[in-house]
C-alpha positions in Angstrom: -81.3 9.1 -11.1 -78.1 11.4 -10.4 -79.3 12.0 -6.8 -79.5 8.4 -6.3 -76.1 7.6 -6.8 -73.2 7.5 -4.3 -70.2 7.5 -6.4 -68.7 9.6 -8.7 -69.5 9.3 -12.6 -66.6 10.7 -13.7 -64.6 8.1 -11.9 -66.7 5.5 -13.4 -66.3 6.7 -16.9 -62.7 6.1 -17.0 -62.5 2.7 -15.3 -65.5 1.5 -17.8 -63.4 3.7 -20.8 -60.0 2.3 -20.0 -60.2 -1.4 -21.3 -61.5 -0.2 -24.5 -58.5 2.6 -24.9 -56.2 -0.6 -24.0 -58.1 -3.4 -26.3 -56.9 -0.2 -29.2 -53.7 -0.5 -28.2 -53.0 -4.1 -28.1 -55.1 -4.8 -31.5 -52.8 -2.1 -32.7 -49.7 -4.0 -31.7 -50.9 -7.2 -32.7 -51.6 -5.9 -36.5 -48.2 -4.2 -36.3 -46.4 -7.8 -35.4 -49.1 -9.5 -37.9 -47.7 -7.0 -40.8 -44.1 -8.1 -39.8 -44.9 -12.0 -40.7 -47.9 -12.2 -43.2 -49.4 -9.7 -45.9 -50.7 -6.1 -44.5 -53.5 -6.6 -42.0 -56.7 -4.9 -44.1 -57.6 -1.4 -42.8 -61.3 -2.5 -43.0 -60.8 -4.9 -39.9 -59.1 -2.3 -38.3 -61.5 0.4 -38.7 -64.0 -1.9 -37.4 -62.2 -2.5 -34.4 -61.6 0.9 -33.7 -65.0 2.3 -34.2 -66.7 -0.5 -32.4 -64.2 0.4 -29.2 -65.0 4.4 -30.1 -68.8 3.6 -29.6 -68.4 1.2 -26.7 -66.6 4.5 -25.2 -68.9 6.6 -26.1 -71.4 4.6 -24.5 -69.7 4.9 -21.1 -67.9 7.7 -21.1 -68.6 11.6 -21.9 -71.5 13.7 -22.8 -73.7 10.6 -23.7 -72.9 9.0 -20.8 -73.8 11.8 -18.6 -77.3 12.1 -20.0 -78.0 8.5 -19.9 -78.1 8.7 -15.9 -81.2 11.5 -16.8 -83.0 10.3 -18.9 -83.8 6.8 -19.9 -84.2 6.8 -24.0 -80.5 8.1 -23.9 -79.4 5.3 -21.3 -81.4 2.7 -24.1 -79.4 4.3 -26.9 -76.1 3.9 -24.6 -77.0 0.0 -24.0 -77.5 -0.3 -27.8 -73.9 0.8 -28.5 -72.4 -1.3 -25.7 -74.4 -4.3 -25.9 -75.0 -4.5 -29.8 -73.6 -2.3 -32.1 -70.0 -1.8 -30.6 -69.5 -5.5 -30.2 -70.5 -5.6 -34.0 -68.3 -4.0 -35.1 -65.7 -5.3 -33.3 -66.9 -9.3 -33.9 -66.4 -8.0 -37.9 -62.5 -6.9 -37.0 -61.4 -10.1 -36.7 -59.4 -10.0 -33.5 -59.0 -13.8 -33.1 -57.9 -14.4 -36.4 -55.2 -11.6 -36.0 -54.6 -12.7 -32.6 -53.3 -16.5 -34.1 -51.5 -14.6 -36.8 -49.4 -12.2 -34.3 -48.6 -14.9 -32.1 -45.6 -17.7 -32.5 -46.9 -20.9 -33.8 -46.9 -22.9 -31.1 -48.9 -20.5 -28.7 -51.7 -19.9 -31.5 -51.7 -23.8 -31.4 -52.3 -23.6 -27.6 -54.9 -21.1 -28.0 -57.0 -22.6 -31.0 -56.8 -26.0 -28.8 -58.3 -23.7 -26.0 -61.0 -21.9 -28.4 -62.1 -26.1 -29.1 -62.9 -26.2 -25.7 -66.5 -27.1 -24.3 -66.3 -24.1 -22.1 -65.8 -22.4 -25.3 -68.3 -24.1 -27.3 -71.2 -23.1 -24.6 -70.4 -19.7 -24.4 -70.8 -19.5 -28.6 -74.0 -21.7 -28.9 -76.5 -19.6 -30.5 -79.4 -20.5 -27.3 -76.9 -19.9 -24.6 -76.0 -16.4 -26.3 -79.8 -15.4 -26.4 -80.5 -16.4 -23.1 -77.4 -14.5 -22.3 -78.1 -11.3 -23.8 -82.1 -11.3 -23.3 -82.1 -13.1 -19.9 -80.0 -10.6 -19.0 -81.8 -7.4 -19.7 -84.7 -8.8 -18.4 -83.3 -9.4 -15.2 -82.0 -6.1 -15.1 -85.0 -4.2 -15.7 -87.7 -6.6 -14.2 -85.8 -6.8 -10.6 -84.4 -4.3 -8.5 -80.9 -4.5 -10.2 -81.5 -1.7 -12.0 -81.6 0.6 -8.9 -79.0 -1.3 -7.2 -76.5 -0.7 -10.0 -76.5 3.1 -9.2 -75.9 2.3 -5.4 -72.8 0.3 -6.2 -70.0 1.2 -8.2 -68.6 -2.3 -8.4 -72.1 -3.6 -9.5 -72.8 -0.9 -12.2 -69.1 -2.2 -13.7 -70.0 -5.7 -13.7 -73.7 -5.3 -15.2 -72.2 -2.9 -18.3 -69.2 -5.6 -18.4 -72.1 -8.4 -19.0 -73.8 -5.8 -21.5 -71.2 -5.7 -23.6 -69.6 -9.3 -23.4 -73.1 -11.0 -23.9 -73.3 -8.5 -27.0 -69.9 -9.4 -28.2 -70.1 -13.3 -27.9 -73.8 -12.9 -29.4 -72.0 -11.8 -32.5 -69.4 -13.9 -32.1 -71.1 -17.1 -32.9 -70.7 -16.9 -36.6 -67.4 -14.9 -37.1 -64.7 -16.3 -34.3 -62.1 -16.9 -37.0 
């Protein structure tokens, strides 16, 4: 595969590594203002939200990455951190529910309000998930997206973006709050 590709890997690694480094930092600031207002945020959800964003990182970025571009049981076992047991971990941190306690009362109103929308309510229902995660693979690895991804920088960002966000609200169904 690494002949195939026209763009640099490296480069790659950091944009797909970035928003993880920066979902650390603003989790960490949100427990920091929670800790201010309410009791101390438990270090449980916080270690889960740190090691679900170290394996999502891992996934993309570094020596695993590299060798999933080689060989294909080490890209699976990349896809199964992104896609399933990152976003796990990261589901079981809690971020909504420290979200709503980090922000003024009248924003988390205005958020819970938008987390009651119908938009909302489709992207958690259980079938929609499924379809989500599985259709998804399936179209990756059935078509010629596959190959495509590692022609197009931009389209290799969006397909590990959908990876991990179907994996994430997949989890998400049960454990929003």
């Amino acid at each position: 595969m690494p002949d195939q590709q026209h763009f640099d890997i490296t480069i790659l690694s950091y944009i797909l590594a970035t928003p993880f480094f920066l979902l650390i930092i603003l989790y960490g600031i949100a427990v920091i203002k929670s800790n201010q207002s309410y009791r101390q945020w438990s270090w449980y959800h916080t270690a889960c939200w740190i090691g679900g964003n170290v394996l999502c990182i891992v996934a993309v970025a570094g020596p695993l990455a590299e060798a999933s571009h080689q060989f294909f049981s080490v890209h699976m076992v990349a896809h199964l951190l992104l896609g399933m047991i990152g976003p796990l971990f990261m589901v079981l941190a809690k971020p909504v529910t420290l979200l709503l306690r980090s922000l003024p009362v009248k924003t988390a109103r205005k958020v819970t309000t938008t987390l009651k929308t119908r938009p909302f309510h489709l992207l958690l229902n259980p079938l929609f998930t499924t379809v989500l995660n599985i259709g998804g693979l399936w179209v990756l690895y059935r078509t010629e997206l596959f190959t495509m991804m590692h022609h197009s920088m931009l389209l290799y960002i969006v397909i590990h973006a959908h990876i991990f966000l179907a994996g994430y609200f997949f989890y998400s169904i049960n454990h929003l709050y």
